[in-house]
Each structure stands twice: as structure tokens, then as C-alpha cells.
N, C-alpha and C positions, 0 to 999 in steps of 0.2 A: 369399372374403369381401371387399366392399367397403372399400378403404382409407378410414380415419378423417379425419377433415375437419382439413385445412392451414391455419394460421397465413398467411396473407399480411407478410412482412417489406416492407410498401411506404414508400416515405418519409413522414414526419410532416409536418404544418403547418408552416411555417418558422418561424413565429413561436410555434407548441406548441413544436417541437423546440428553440427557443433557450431556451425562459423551461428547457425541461428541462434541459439543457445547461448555462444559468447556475444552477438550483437544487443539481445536480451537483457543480459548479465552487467555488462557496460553501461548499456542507456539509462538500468535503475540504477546502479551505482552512481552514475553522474546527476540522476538527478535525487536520490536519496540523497547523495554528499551535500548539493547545496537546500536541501530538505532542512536536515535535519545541520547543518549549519547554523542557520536560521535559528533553533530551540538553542542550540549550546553560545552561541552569542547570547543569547537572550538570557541564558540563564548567569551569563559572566560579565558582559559590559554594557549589552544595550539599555540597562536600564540607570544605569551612569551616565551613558552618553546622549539618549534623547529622551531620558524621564528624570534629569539633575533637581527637580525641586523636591522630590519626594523622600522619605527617609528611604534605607537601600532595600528592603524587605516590601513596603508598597511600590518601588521601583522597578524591584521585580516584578511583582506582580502584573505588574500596567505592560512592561515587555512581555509578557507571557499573555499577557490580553492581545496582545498584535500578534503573537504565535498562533493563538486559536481560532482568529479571524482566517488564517488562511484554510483552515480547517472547515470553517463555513463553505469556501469558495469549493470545495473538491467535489461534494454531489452536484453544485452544475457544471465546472467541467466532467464529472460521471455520464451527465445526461448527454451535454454536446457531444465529446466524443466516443459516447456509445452509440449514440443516433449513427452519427457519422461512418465511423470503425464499422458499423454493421451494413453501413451500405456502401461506402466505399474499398472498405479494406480498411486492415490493421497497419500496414507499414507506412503511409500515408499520414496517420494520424500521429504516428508513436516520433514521425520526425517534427510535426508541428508542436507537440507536448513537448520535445528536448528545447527545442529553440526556444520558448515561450521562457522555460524554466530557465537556462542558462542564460539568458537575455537582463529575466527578471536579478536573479541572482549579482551577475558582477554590475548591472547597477546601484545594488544595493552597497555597493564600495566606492562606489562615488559618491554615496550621499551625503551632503554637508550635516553636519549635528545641530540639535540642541542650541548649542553654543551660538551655531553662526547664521540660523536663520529662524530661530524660534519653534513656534507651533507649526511651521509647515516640516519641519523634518520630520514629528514620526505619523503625521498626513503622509507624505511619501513613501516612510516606510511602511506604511500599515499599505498601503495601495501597490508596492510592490510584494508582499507577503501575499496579498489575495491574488495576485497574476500566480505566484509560484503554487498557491492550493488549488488554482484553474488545471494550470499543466499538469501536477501530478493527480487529479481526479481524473485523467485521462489517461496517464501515462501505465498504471498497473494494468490494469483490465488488457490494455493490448498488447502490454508485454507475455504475459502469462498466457495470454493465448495464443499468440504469435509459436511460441514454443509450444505448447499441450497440443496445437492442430498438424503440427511439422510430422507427427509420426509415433511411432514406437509406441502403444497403447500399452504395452504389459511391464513398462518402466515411465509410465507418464509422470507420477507421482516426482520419481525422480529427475528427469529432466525438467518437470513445471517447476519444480523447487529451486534450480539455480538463479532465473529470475530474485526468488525472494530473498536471496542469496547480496543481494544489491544495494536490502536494505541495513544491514553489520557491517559489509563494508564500507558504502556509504557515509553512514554512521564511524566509521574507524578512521574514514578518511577527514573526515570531519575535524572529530577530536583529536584525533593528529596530528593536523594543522594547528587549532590551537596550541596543543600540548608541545608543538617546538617552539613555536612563538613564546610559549612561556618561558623554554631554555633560554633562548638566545635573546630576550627581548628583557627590559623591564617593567613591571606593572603602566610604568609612567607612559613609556613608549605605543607600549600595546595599546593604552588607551588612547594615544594621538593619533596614533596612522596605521600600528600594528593590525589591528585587526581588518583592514580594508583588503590584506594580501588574497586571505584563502579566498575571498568573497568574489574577485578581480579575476583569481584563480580558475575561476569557472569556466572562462570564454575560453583557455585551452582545454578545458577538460572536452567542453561542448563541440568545440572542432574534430577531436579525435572521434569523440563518439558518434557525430552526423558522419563520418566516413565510413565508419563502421556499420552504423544501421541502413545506409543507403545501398551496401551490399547485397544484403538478404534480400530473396525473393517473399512475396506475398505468400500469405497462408492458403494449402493447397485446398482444405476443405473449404475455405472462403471462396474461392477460385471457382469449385466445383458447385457449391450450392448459388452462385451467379449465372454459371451456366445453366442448372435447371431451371431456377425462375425462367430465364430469360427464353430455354423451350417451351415452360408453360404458357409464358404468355406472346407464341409464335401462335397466329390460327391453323388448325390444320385445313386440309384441303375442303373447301365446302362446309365448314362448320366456325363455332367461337372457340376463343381457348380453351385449352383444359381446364382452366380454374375459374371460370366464367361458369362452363357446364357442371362443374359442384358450385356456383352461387356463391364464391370465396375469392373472387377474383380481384375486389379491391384490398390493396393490402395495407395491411398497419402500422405505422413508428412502433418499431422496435422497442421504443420503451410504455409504448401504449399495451403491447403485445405482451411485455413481461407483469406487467402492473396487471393486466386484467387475467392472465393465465397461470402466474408463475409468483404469485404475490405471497404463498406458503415459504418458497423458496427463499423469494429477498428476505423475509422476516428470518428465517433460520440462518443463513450470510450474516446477516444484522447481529441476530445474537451470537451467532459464533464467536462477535470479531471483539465482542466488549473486554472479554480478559483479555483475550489478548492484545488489543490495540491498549486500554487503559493500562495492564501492570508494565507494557514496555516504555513507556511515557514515564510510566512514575519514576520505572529502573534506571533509565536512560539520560533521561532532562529533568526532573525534578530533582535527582537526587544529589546533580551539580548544587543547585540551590543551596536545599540541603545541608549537603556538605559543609560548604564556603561560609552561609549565613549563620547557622541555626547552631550549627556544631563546632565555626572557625576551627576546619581543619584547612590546610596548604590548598591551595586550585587545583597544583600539580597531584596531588593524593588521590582526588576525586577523579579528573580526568586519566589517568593512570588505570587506574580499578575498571571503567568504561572501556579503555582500547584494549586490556587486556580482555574482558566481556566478551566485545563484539568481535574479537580474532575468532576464538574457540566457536562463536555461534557461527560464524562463516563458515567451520569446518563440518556444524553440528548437521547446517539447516539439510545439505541436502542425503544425509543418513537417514534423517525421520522422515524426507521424502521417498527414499528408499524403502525403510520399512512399511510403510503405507500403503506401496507397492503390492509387500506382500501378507500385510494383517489386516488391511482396512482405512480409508479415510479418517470414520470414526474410531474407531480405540485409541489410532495414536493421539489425536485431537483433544478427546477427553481427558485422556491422561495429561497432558500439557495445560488444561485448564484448573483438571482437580492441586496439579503439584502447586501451579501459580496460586490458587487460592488458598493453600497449607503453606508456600513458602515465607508468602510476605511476610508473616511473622517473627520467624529467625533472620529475615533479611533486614529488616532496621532495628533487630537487636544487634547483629554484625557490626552495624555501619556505625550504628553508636558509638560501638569500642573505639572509635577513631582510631583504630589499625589498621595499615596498608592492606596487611594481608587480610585481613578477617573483611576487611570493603570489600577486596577483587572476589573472594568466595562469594560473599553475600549476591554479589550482581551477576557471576556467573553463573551460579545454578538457576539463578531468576531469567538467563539468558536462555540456558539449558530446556525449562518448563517453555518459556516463551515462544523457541524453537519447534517444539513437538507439537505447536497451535499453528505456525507461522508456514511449515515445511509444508506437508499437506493441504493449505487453503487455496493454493494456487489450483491445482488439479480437481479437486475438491468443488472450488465453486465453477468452474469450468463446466463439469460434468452434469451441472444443474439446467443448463439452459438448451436451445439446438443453435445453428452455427447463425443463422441470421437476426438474431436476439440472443446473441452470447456476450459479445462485447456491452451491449444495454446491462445484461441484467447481471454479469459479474461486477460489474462498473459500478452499479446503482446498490444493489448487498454491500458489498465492502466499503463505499464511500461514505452511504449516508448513514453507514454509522459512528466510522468517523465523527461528525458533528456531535455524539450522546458521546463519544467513549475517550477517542483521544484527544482530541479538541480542549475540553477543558479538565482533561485530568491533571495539568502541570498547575491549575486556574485552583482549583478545587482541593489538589495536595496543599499550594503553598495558603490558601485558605483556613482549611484545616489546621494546621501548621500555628498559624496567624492566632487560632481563637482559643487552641486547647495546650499547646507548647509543648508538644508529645508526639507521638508517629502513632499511639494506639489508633487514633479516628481513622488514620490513611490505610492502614492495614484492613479496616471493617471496608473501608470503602474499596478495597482493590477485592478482597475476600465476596463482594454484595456482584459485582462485575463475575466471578469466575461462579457463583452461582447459576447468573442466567445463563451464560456460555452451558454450563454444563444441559439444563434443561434444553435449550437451543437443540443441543447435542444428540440428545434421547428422542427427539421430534426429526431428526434428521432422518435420510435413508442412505442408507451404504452407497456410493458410488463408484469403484472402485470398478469393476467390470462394463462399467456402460462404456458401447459405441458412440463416441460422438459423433460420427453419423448418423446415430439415429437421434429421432425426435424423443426427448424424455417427457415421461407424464407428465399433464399439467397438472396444477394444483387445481382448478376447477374442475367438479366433479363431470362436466359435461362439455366442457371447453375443448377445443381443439388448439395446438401448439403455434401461435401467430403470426407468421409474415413467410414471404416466399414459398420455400422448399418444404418449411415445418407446414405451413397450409396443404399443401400439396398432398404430403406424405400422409397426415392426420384423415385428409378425406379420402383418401383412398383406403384406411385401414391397417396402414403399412406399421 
């Protein structure tokens, strides 16, 4: 039987491939921003403002409990819109995940506290937390492939990498926001109405960015591999489909297809993402905590050492997607798990000093290692799947590890924290994270030259690559 007609992976328009790239870039920065909003409230006021009975250390804690609930929510938005993204298209989905997020977000600045309605204010806010972990279980996976399918295969590395690029800024944008409110504002303030701004602040962020994403066209190999289905299963003249006559004709949910075929892969995504999702959590949001609680050093000290952080990694992420380019997925990956797991160490001896400067070191070079895991994973987990189970199964690796890694590492630091009065435990525990990554790592296979036109092996020994075009191409031999 004639192989099924191929995707061409050839470079886009420069100027298509940028505006895609910046629509990309935008939509996680707006929705990283009120992401990770979210953790840096939580690590500064929310648990003042709708966990007031607790002393301020279990306060925290309990806010950091509502952070990692949203964490929960992200592998079933992974699943919803991976299912989806893989049959309907990526652009479609990546505008219903902005609106979800930004929606959830500046209501979260209208909520009454504590104060004024009891136990139903952090019910509301725990309930909007888990909308914001739906939208961004959704929202990476088809950013990052929205750009890795636009084109340009022998710089994918580095173009997949601006996407991740959204998460520093994001993040920058975040603490920013605080970090003026801290200028201009006084404790007292900020805790009345102050912090309601950045939170409010969202619904313009989310207007600009739905303009912006609503520009870009669809991804072209998405495009194409709908067109083939859609010839396999035209009958030809006097006969059944093509995919009928290889006995493959009924096709699978995508995330059925990744789970039974490509189940080698999720589990290596999975452990890739423990160091680095756990030490950027701990570097990031815990160590606000931290700071403020444990060490009473200034808020502004701590956030300070952050913004400066997450600048330099903005500039970092997409060099080591670059290099990736041209060394390999794996080595640069590795190397950013093995530093993160040697860093932590000098990094909360730094932060200890309660010096400005010795903090911004400490969290920059953690930003640095962080970066050479973070660059890479975009294109990286990409290259793992075919185009009709790509969205499913980058979606479903990166999210659901999420729930073991980042989830409750801010839960499990200020825990830690809580029982031994020391950083030594938090170091073992970020140090335990960048072992299995590195393992993860050594189980991996280089991707770095694969077509994503083409079907990549499955992890079952005898299995063929699951749904549509990957059917097609698999029975035929291709």
C-alpha cells in the first residue's frame, strides 16, 4: 500500500514565524504573570488576609495549600485540551486557556476577604486557583507547539524556547507589581485594597493578548496532517478506506494513543520536569517565605533578588535553546539538572547572609541552572510525540508532573522549614528532585534531528503510533 501523504516541516515566513513567536510569547507571559501572581501573593498577604486566625507561618502554609490545589487542576486541563488542540487545532484552544486564566485572575481582586465574609472567601479563592491550574494545563503544550510546528527545524530549539521565555517574565511581571506597590504603598495599605491592583490588572493584560493571538494562523503541520486523515478516510473508487483496508480504521483519543504507545516517553517528560519544576518553585515562591518569615529580612530585599533573577533568565532561556540547537537536547538539559542539584547548597548559604547582593547571586545562578532544563523542554518534548498526539502527550509529561514536583514543593519547603529550623532538609529534598531528572535524562533519546513529520517510535515494542496520519504512516511502513 502506498504511504500516506507527509507533512512537510519546512521553515515559515520570517515575519509569519515572528508575529507567531511573539503571539506565543505574550499569551504565556500573560498567563504565567497571573500564574505565578497567585504563589507571590500567597507567599506575602494571602495568608493575612483569608487565613487571619492562624499564627503567620501556618498562614502561610494554608495559602500555599490553595497554590498547589491549582496544581492539581493542570493535568485535567492537560487532558481536555490536549484531546481537543489535537483534533481541533492549537489556536482555538490557546484563546479559550487565555480567557479562562485572565477571567479567573482579576476576579480574584474582587474577592471579599476573610474579614468580610468568613469561610466562604478562601472557598472562592481556592475555586478560582483551580480555574487558573485548568487554563494553564492547557495553555503550555499549545503554545510551544504552536511555534516548534511553524517551521525552521534546524533552529527549533530556539524558537520553541521563547514561549518558555513567558514564564521570567511572567514571573518579573508579577513581582513587579508587587515590588511598586511596596514603593509607593504602605504595608497597611497594600493589605486593604493594595494588592487587588495587579490581580484586576489582568483583564487589560488579557485584551491585548486575545488580539494578538487571534492573528496567527493555525499550525501548518496541524493543517496538513487533518488533511490526510481526512483523505484516508475518503473511499476510493469501488473500494473502503485506506485505513479500513490496514484494519486501523477506527481511531483513538489522543491521549488513549499516547498512554498505550508513548507511555516510555510521558514517564521521561515526567522525570525530566522534577528538578526543574521543584528547585524553581523553591527559588522563586518559597523563598519569598523565607526571606520575610524565617529570616525577617525587608519584603522589598527578597522581591528585589527575584526581579532581578528572572530579568537575566529572560535573556538566558533562549541562548540554551539555542545551544541545543547545536549540542543536543540532552546535554544541555542534564547539565541544568546536575548544577541545580549541586547549587542548592551555596544557594541558602547566600540567602542566609541576609545580603541583597549575596540573595540576587544565590537565586541567579539557580535561575541560570533552572534555565538550561527550562530552554530545551519546549522543543524537546515536542519531538517526542507525531502531530495528532502531540498536543495530548506534551500536555500530559509536563503537567502531570506538575502534581509530584511543583505542586507542593512551596508545601513541603515551608514544611520542612516548620520541623527542622534549618534549609539543610530543603537542599536534600531539591538535591532528591535533580537526581531523578538526571536518570529521566540518561533514559532519554536525543531528539534534536527528528522530523516532526515524521511518526517517532513508539515506546511499545510492537505498537504502532496512534490516531489519524501516525496510523496511516505506521501501517504503511513509512
Amino acid at each position: 500500500m502506498a504511504s500516506a501523504p507527509r507533512a512537510v516541516n519546512a521553515p515559515g515566513r520570517p515575519n509569519g514565524l515572528a508575529r507567531v513567536v511573539g503571539a506565543s510569547l505574550i499569551g504565556t507571559t500573560i498567563e504565567w504573570y497571573d500564574y505565578f501572581l497567585y504563589g507571590s501573593a500567597a507567599a506575602l498577604v494571602f495568608g493575612k488576609l483569608f487565613f487571619p486566625t492562624s499564627d503567620p507561618l501556618t498562614g502561610t502554609l494554608l495559602a500555599f495549600l490553595t497554590y498547589a490545589i491549582g496544581f492539581a487542576a493542570r493535568p485535567i486541563g492537560a487532558l481536555v485540551f490536549g484531546h481537543f488542540g489535537d483534533r481541533l487545532g492549537r489556536k482555538k484552544l490557546l484563546v479559550v486557556s487565555l480567557l479562562m486564566m485572565g477571567s479567573a485572575t482579576a476576579l480574584i481582586g474582587c474577592l471579599p476577604t476573610y474579614k468580610s465574609i468568613g469561610i466562604a472567601a478562601p472557598v472562592l479563592l481556592t475555586t478560582l486557583r483551580v480555574i487558573q491550574g485548568f487554563a494553564l494545563g492547557g495553555e503550555w503544550g499549545g503554545a510551544v507547539l504552536l511555534v516548534s510546528e511553524h517551521g525552521d527545524p534546524e533552529r527549533r530549539g530556539f524558537w520553541a524556547s521563547w514561549p518558555q521565555g513567558g514564564a521570567p517574565l511572567g514571573n518579573l511581571l508579577a513581582v513587579g507589581a508587587l515590588t511598586l506597590l511596596a514603593h509607593v504603598q504602605s504595608d497597611a495599605a497594600t493589605l486593604a485594597w493594595g494588592w487587588r491592583i495587579p490581580f484586576l490588572f489582568s483583564a487589560v493584560l488579557v485584551a491585548v493578548g486575545l488580539w494578538i493571538r487571534l492573528s496567527v494562523e493555525e499550525s501548518p503541520l496541524f493543517q496538513q496532517a487533518l488533511a490526510n486523515d481526512r483523505t484516508l478516510r475518503r473511499p476510493p473508487a469501488g473500494g473502503a478506506p485506506m485505513a479500513d483496508q490496514a484494519d486501523q480504521g477506527k481511531e483513538q483519543p489522543p491521549m488513549v494513543a499516547v498512554l498505550r504507545h508513548h507511555w516510555r516517553d510521558v514517564l521521561v517528560a515526567m522525570g525530566a520536569r522534577m528538578a526543574e519544576n521543584i528547585s524553581y518553585y523553591v527559588v522563586t515562591t518559597f523563598i519569598l517565605a523565607y526571606c520575610v518569615e524565617h529570616l525577617k529580612v525587608p519584603k522589598q530585599t527578597a522581591l528585589n533578588a527575584v526581579l532581578i533573577g528572572s530579568a537575566i533568565q529572560f535573556c538566558l532561556i533562549p541562548l540554551f535553546g539555542a545551544l541545543s540547537d547545536r549540542v543536543g537536547r540532552k546535554p544541555v538539559y542534564l547539565a541544568g539538572a546536575v548544577g541545580a542539584g549541586i547549587w542548592i547548597w551555596p544557594f541558602f548559604a547566600l540567602v542566609d547572609s541576609r545580603h541583597f547582593a549575596m540573595i540576587t547571586v544565590a537565586v541567579t545562578v539557580a535561575l541560570v541552572f533552572h534555565s538550561a532544563m527550562y530552554a530545551p523542554q519546549a522543543a524537546f518534548f515536542s519531538e517526542m510525540f507525531g502531530t495528532r498526539m502531540r498536543y495530548s502527550g506534551a500536555s500530559i509529561g509536563a503537567q502531570f508532573a506538575s502534581v509530584a514536583a511543583g505542586a507542593p514543593a512551596p508545601l513541603i519547603a515551608v514544611a520542612l522549614l516548620a520541623s527542622y529550623g534549618n534549609s539543610s532538609p530543603i537542599s536534600v529534598y531539591v538535591g532528591i528532585a535533580a537526581v531523578i531528572t538526571v536518570v529521566a535524562m540518561l533514559f532519554a533519546k536525543e531528539t534534536r534531528d527528528r522530523d516532526l513529520a515524521d511518526v517517532p517510535p513508539s515506546s511499545g515494542t510492537a505498537a504502532v503510533a496512534g490516531t489519524g496520519q501516525e496510523i496511516a504512516a505506521s501501517g504503511a511502513g513509512s
